[in-house]
C-alpha positions as CSV (number, residue, x, y, z in Angstrom):
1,X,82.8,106.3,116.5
2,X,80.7,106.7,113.3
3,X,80.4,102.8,111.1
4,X,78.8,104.0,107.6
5,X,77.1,101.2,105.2
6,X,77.9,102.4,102.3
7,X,76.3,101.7,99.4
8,X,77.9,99.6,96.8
9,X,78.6,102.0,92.9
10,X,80.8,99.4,91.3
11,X,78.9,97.5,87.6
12,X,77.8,95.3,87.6
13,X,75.8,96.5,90.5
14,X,76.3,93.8,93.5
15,X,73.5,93.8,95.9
16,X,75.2,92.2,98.5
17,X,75.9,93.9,102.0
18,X,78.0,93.8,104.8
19,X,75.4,94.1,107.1
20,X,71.8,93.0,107.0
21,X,69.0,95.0,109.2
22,X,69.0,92.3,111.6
23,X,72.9,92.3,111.8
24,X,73.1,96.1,112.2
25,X,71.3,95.8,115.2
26,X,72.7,93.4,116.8
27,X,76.1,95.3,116.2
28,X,74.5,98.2,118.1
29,X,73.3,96.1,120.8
30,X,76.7,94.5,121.6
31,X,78.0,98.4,120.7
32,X,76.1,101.0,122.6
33,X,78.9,103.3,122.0
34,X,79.0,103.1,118.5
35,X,76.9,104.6,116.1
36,X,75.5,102.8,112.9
37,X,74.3,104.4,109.8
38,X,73.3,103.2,106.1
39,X,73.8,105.1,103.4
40,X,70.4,105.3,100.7
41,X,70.8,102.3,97.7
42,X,68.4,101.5,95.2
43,X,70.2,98.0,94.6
44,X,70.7,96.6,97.9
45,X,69.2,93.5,98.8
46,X,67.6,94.8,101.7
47,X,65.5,98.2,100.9
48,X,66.5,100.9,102.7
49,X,62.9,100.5,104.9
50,X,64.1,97.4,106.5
51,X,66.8,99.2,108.1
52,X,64.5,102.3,109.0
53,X,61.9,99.9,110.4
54,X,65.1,98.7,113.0
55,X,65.5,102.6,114.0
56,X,68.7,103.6,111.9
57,X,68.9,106.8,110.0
58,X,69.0,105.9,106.1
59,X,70.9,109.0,104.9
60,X,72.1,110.2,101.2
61,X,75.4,111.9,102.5
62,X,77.3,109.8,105.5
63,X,80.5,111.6,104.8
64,X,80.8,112.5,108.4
65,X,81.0,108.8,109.3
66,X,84.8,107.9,110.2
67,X,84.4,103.9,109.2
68,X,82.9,103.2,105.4
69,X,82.0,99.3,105.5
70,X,81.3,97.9,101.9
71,X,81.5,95.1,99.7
72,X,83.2,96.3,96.1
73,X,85.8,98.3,95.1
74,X,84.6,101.8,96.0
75,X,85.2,103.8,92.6
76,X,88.1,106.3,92.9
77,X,85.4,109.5,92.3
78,X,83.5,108.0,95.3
79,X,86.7,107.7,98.0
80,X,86.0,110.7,100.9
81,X,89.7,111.5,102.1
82,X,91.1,110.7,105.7
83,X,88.4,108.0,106.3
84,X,88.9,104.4,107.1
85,X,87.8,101.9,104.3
86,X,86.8,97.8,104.4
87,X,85.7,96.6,101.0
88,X,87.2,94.1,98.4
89,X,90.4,96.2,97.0
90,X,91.8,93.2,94.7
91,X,95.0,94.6,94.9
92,X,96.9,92.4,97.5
93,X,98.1,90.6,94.5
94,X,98.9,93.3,92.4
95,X,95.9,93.4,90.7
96,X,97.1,95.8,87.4
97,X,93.2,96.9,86.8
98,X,93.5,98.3,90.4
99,X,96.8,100.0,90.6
100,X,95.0,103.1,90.5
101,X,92.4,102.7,93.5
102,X,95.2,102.1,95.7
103,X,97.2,104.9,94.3
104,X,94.2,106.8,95.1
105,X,93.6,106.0,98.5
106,X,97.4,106.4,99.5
107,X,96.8,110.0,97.9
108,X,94.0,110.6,99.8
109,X,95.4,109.3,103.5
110,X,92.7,106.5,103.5
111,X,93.4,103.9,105.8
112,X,92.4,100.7,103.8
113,X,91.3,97.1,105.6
114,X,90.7,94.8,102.1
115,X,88.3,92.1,103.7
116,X,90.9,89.7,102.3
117,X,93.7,90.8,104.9
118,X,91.3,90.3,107.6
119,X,93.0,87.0,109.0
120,X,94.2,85.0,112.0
121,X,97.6,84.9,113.2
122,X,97.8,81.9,111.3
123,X,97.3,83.6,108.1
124,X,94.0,82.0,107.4
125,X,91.1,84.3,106.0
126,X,88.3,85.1,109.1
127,X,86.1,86.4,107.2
128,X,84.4,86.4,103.4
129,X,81.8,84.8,101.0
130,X,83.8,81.5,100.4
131,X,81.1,79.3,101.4
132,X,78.4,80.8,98.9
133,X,80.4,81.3,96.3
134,X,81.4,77.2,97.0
135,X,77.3,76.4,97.1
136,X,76.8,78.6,93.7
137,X,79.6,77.3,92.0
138,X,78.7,73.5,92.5
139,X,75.2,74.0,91.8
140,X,76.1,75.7,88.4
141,X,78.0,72.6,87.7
142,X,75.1,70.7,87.8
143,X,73.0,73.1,86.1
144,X,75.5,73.0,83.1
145,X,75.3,69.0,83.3
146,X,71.8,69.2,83.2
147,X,71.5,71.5,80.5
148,X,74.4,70.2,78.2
149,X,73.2,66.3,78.0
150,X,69.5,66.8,78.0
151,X,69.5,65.1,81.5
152,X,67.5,68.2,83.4
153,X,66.5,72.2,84.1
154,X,67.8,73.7,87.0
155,X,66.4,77.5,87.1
156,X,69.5,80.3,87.6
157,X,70.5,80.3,91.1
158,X,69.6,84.1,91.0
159,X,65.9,83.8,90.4
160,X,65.7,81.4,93.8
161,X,64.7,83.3,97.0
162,X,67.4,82.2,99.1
163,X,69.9,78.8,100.1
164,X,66.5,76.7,101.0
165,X,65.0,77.4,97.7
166,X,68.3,76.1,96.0
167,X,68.1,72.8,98.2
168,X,64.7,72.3,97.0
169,X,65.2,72.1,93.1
170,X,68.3,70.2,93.6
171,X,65.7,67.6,95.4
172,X,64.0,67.3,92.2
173,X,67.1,65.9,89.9
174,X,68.7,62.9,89.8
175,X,72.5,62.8,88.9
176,X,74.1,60.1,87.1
177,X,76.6,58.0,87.0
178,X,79.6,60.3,87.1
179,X,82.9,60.4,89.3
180,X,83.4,64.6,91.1
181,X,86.7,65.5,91.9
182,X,86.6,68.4,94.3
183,X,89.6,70.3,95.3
184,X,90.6,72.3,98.3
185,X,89.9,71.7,102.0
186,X,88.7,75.5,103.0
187,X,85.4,77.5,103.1
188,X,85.2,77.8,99.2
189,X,85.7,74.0,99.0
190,X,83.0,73.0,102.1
191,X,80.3,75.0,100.4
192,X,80.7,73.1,97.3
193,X,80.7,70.2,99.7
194,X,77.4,70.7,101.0
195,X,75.6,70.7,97.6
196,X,77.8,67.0,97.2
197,X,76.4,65.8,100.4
198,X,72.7,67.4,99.6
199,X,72.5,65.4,96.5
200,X,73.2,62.2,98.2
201,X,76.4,61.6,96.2
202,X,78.9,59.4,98.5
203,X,82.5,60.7,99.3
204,X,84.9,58.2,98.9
205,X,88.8,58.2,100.0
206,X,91.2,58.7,97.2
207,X,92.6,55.4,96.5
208,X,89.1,54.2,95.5
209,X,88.4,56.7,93.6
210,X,91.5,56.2,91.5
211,X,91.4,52.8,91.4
212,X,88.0,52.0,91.0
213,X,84.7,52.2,88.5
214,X,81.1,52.6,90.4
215,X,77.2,51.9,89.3
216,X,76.4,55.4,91.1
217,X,77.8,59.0,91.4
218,X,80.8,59.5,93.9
219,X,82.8,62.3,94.9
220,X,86.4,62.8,96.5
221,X,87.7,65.7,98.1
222,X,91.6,66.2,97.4
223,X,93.9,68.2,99.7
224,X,96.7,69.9,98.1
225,X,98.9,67.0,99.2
226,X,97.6,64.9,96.9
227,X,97.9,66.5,93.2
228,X,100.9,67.9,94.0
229,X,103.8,66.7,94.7
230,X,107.9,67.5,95.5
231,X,109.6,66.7,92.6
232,X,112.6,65.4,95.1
233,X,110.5,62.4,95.9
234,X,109.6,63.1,99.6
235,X,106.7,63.3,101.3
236,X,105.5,67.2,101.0
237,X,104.0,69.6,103.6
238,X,100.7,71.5,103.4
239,X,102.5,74.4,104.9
240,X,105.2,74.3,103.8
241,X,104.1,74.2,100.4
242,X,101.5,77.1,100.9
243,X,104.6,79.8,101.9
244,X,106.6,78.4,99.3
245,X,105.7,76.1,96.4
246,X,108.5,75.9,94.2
247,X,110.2,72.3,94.2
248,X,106.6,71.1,93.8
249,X,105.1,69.4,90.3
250,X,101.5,68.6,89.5
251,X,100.1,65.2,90.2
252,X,97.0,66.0,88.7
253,X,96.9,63.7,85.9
254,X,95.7,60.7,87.7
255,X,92.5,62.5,88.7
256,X,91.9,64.0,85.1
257,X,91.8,60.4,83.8
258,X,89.3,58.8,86.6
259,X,86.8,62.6,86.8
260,X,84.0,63.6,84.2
261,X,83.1,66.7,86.9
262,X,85.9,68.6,88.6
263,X,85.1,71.2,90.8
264,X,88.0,74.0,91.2
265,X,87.3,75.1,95.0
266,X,91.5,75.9,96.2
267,X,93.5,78.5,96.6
268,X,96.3,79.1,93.8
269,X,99.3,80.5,95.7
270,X,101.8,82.5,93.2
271,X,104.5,80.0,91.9
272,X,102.6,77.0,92.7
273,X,102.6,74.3,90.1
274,X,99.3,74.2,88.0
275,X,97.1,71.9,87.9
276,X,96.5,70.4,84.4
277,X,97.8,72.5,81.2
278,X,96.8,72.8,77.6
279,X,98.9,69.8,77.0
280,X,97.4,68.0,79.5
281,X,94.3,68.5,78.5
282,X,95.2,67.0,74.9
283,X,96.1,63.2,76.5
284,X,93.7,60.8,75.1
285,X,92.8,59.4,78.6
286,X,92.4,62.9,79.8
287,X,88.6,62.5,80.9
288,X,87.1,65.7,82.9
289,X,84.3,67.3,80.3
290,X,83.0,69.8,82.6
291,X,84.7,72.0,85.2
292,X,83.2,74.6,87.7
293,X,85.8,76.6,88.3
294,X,85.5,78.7,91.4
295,X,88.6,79.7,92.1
296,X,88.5,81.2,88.5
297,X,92.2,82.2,87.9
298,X,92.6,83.0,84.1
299,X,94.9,81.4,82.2
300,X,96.2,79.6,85.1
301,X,96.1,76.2,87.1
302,X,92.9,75.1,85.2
303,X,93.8,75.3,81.2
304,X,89.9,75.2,80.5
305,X,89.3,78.4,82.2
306,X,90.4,81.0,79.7
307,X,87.8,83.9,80.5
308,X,85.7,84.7,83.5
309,X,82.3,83.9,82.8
310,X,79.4,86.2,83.9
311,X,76.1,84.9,85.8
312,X,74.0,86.0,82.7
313,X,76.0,84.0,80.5
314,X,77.6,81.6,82.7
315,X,79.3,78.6,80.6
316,X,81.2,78.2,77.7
317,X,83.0,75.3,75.8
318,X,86.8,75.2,75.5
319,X,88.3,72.7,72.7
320,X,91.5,71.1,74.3
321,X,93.1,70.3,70.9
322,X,92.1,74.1,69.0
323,X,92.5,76.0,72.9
324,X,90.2,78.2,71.4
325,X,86.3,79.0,73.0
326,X,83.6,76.9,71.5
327,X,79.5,76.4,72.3
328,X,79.9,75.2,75.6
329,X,77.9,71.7,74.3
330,X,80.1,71.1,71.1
331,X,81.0,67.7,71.1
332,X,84.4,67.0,72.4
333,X,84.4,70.2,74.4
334,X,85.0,71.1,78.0
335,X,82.3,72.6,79.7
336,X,83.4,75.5,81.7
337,X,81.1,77.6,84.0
338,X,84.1,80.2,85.9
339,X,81.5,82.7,87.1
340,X,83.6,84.9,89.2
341,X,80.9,86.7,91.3
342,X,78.9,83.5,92.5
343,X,77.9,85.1,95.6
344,X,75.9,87.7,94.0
345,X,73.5,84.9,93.2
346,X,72.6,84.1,96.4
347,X,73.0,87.9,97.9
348,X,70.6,87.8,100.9
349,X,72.2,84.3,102.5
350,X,75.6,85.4,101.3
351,X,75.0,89.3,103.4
352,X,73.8,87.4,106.3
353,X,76.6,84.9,106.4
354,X,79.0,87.4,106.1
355,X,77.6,89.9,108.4
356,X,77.9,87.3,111.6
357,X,81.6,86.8,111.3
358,X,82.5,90.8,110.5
359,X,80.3,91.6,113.9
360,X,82.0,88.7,115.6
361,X,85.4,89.6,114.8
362,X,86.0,93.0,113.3
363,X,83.8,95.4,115.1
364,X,84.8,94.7,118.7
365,X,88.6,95.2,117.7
366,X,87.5,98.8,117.6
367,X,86.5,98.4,121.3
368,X,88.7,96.0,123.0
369,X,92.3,98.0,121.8
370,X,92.4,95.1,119.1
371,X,93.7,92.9,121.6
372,X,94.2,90.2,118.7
373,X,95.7,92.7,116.4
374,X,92.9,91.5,113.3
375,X,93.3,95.0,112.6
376,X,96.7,95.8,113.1
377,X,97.3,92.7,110.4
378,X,94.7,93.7,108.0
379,X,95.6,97.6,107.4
380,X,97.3,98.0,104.6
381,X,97.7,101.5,104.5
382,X,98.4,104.5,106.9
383,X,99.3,108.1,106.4
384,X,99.8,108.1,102.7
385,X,102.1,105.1,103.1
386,X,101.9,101.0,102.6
387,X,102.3,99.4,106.3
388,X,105.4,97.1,106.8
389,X,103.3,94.2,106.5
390,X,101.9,95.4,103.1
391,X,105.4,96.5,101.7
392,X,105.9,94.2,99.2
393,X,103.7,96.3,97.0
394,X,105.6,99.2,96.9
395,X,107.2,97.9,93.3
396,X,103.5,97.9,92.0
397,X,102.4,101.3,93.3
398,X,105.3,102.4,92.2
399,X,104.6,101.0,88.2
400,X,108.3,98.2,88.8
């Protein structure tokens, strides 16, 4: 069996990889019956010599390859029929920019794995860039602090060499008094953490943090549990809640009116209650200012976050009573930074990360008869047609 590194054609160009040199090779040590080849990019974080140095053939055509392994959606010029595919589809939630790429690749008999369907039996995610994009995301926050009041200059995450280099200039500001709400409890949310805990800045439990004024920075990490709530009055269930939200309501507000920094590191599930509205967001004790949005759904849980923002031009300013974009240091604004390609920031850390969990969970299912069945759960398509687990998106292919 043929694995292909593909390289990535979507703009803007992402220089990320699934693989890094190092990775590669430790895939074909633990692999001696597979073969690995890397198809020629100009953008990839790692130049095609570093994985020539390591002995693997850096070719121009690797249509011959039966596994393509990349990052972004491959454009629909670009997909070689009858081939099996792992990249980011974004169309698991019925993406409507990317009806047509899974048209296409039911057209064309591909057999899709979307690095998002790559899961436990559990249904949690394996595998993905949650962490960096958590790391990026917080550190923006801070940046956007710094820069809106005057306070400090933290340099673009993307001109920093690597994660250790991003540690460093956060060693060289000091953050004041403000209170961080950060919510979520998974990979996106323990990245951000780790900038938190970096910084010095001291996690507190919830009930202080709503009940209570400090002389220093804190921070609280809230579980779904706790700003949102069953409208019926008893005591909800994480799980529950996550395969069906409805019968839930936001209990947000007590947060917005004790937070000047919220960072936005869940998962929104369809149907869930959002977090604070446009209305919300009007309340005269309504305090958040600035918001690093992560999870960056548009016009959805988090009013302030009405666009994507892009890491050339990363914040903006939302007015809460116009709901209309401002400078994103107008007075009586929100600050919003809702880049939503953090990890391409940090792409060499990011590649690396990612790299150790695809070789530690994906690439021996090929060998071992996928005795977990990772990929049995993540296909989504196969001869021409969606796979039972993957039905419910027959309505969208077919334009319901």
């Amino acid at each position: 069996m043929t694995f292909a590194i593909i390289k990535e054609r979507k703009n803007p160009p992402d220089r990320r990889v699934v693989f890094s040199p190092e990775h590669l090779a430790e895939a074909r040590t633990q692999f001696p019956e597979a073969t690995f080849i890397v198809e020629s990019s100009d953008i990839r974080i790692f130049p095609d010599d570093a994985y020539r140095k390591l002995g693997f053939e850096v070719l121009d055509d690797v249509s011959h390859a039966d596994v393509m392994i990349g990052v972004k959606e491959v454009p629909i010029e670009n997909l070689i029929p009858n081939k099996k595919y792992f990249y980011f589809s974004h169309t698991i939630k019925k993406q409507p920019y990317n009806r047509k790429l899974l048209l296409a690749m039911l057209e064309k008999n591909i057999e899709m794995f979307d690095h998002e369907t790559i899961v436990k039996k559990s249904g949690a995610r394996l595998i993905g860039f949650g962490r960096y994009a958590g790391l990026v995301g917080a550190y923006n926050g801070f940046r956007a602090l710094g820069l809106r009041d005057g306070l400090f200059n933290l340099p673009k995450v993307e001109t920093l060499a690597d994660l250790n280099e991003v540690k460093a200039e956060l060693d060289k500001i000091t953050i004041p008094n403000i209170k961080i709400l950060l919510s979520g409890t998974g990979k996106v949310a323990h990245g951000a953490k780790e900038i938190l805990d970096h910084l010095g800045i001291k996690q507190i439990s919830d009930a202080l943090y709503l009940t209570s004024q400090f002389t220093e920075p804190v921070y609280v990490m809230a579980d779904v549990m706790e700003y949102a709530k069953r409208t019926d009055g008893k005591v909800g269930d994480r799980f529950k809640f996550y395969k069906d939200p409805s019968g839930y309501e936001s209990n947000f507000m007590p947060y917005a009116k004790e937070t000047d920094y919220f960072i936005a590191g869940h998962f929104y599930g369809n149907n869930a209650p959002y977090l604070f509205t446009r209305e919300d967001a009007k309340h005269p004790d309504f305090r958040i200012n600035l918001v690093a949005d992560i999870s960056c759904d548009i016009d959805g849980p988090v009013a302030s976050t009405i666009r994507p923002s892009t890491i050339e031009d990363p914040f903006y300013g939302y007015n809460p009573h116009t709901e209309k974009e401002v400078a994103y240091d107008a007075k009586g604004a929100i600050t919003v930074m809702a880049v939503d390609n953090l990890p391409c920031e940090l792409p060499k850390d990011a590649s690396e990360g990612f790299g150790e969990t695809f070789l530690e969970h994906v690439i021996p299912a090929f060998f071992n008869n996928d005795e977990r069945e990772i990929l049995k759960r993540a296909q989504m398509t196969e001869n021409g047609k969606l796979t039972k687990r993957f039905s419910y998106l027959q309505d969208y292919v077919d334009g319901k």
